[in-house]
C-alpha positions as CSV (number, residue, x, y, z in Angstrom):
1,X,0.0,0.0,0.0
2,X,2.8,2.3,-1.0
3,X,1.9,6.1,-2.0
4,X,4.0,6.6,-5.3
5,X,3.7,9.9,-6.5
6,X,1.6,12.4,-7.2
7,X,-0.4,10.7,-10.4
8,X,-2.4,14.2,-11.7
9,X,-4.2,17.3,-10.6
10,X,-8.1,17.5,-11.4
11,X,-9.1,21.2,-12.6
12,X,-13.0,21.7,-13.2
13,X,-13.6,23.7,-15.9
14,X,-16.7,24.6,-17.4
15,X,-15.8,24.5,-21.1
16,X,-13.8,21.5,-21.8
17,X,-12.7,22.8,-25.6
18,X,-11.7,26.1,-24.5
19,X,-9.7,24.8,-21.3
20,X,-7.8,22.1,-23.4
21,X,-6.7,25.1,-26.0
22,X,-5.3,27.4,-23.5
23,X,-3.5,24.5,-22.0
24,X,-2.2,23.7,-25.6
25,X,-1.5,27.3,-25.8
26,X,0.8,27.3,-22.6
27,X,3.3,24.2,-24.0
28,X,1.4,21.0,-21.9
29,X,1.4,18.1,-24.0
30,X,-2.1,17.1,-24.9
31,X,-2.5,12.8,-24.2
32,X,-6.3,12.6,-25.0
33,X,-9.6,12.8,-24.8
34,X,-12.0,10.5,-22.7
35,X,-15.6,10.2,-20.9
36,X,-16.2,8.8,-17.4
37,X,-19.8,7.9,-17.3
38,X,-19.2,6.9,-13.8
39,X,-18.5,9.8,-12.4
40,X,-20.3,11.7,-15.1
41,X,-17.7,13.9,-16.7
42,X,-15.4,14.2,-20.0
43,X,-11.8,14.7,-19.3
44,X,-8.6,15.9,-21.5
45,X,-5.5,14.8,-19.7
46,X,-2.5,17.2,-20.0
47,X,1.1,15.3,-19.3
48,X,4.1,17.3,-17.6
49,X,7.0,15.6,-16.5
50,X,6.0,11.8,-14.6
51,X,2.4,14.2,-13.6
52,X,-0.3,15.4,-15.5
53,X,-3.3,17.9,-15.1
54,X,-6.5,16.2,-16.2
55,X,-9.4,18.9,-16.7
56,X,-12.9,18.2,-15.9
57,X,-16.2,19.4,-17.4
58,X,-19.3,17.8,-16.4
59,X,-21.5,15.9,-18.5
60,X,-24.2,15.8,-16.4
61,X,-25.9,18.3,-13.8
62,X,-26.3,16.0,-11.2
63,X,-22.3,14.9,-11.4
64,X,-19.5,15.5,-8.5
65,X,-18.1,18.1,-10.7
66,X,-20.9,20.3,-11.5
67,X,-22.0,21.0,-7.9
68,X,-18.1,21.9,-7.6
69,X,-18.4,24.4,-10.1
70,X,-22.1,25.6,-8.7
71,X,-20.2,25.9,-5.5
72,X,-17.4,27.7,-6.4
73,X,-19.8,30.5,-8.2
74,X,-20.4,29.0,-11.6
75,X,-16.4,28.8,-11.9
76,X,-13.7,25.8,-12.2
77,X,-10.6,25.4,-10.0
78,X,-8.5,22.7,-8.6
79,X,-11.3,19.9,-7.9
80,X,-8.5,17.3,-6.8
81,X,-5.2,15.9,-6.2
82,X,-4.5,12.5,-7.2
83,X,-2.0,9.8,-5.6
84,X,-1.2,6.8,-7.8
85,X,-1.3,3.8,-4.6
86,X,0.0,0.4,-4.8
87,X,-3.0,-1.7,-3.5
88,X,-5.9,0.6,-3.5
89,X,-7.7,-1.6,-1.2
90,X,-5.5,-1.8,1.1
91,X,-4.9,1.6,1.2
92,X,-8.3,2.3,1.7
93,X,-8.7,0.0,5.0
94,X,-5.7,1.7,6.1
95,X,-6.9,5.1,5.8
96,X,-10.4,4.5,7.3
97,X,-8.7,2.5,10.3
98,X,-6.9,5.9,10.8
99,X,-10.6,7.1,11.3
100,X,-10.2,9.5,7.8
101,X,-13.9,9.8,6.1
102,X,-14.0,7.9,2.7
103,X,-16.0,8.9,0.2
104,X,-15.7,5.8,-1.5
105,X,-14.9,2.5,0.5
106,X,-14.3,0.4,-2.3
107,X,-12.9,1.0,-5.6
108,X,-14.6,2.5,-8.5
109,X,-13.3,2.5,-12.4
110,X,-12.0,6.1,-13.5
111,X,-10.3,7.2,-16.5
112,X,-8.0,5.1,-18.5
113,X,-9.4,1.8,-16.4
114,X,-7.5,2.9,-13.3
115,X,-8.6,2.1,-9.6
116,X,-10.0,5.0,-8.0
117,X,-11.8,5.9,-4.4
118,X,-11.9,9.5,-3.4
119,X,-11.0,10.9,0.7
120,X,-13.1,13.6,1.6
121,X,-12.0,16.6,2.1
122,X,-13.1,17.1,5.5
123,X,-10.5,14.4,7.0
124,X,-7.3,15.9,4.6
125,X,-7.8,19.5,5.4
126,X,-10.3,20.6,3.0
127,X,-8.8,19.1,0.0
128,X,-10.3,16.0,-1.9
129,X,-7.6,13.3,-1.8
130,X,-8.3,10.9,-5.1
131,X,-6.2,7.8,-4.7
132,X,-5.9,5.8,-8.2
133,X,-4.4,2.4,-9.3
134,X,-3.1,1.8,-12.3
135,X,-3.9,-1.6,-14.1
């Protein structure tokens, strides 16, 4: 249940085309395009170095993302950090016998096929902690 690195940053953004062409515009190296019906957003994943940024726009009003934005007066911003784990599970029983609120207790399927289970923000000091493993 190692944490390896820091896997990507999760920006919200409420136009997915612009966002992705003022990312081009700034030099980040565009890796593709892909929706999460899961979680109810399209992404556009951005790498940089052994990291990437991966921008958010919801796909449905009802998604995680869309009552970010709503919150955050009808703007985007830094959603999430994610950790790339070894042994999500594990990771997860850990955490939650360290008494940290999950929002996810198990594993769902996120972008690119990867293990994912979100921390709330209320147990990491207001930031939402996505842990991912990669298949």
């Amino acid at each position: 249940m190692k944490l390896n690195k820091i896997d990507h940053i999760g920006i919200a953004v409420t136009d997915l085309e612009a966002a992705k062409k003022l990312y081009e515009a700034m030099g980040f190296r565009y890796t593709g395009r892909e929706t999460v019906e899961d979680q109810k957003v399209e992404t556009a994943f951005f790498e940089i170095g052994e990291s990437k940024i991966e921008l958010l726009a919801a796909t449905d009003p009802s998604s995680p993302i869309a009552k970010f934005i709503e919150k955050n007066g009808n703007k985007g911003g830094i959603a999430h950090i994610a950790i790339n784990v070894t042994d999500i599970e594990e990771k997860l029983k850990d955490l939650q016998s360290k008494g940290f609120q999950l929002i996810d207790e198990t594993p769902k399927t996120g972008a690119h096929g990867a293990k994912i289970a979100f921390v709330h923000p209320k147990s990491t000091s207001g930031v939402l902690l996505e842990l991912c493993e990669k298949l």
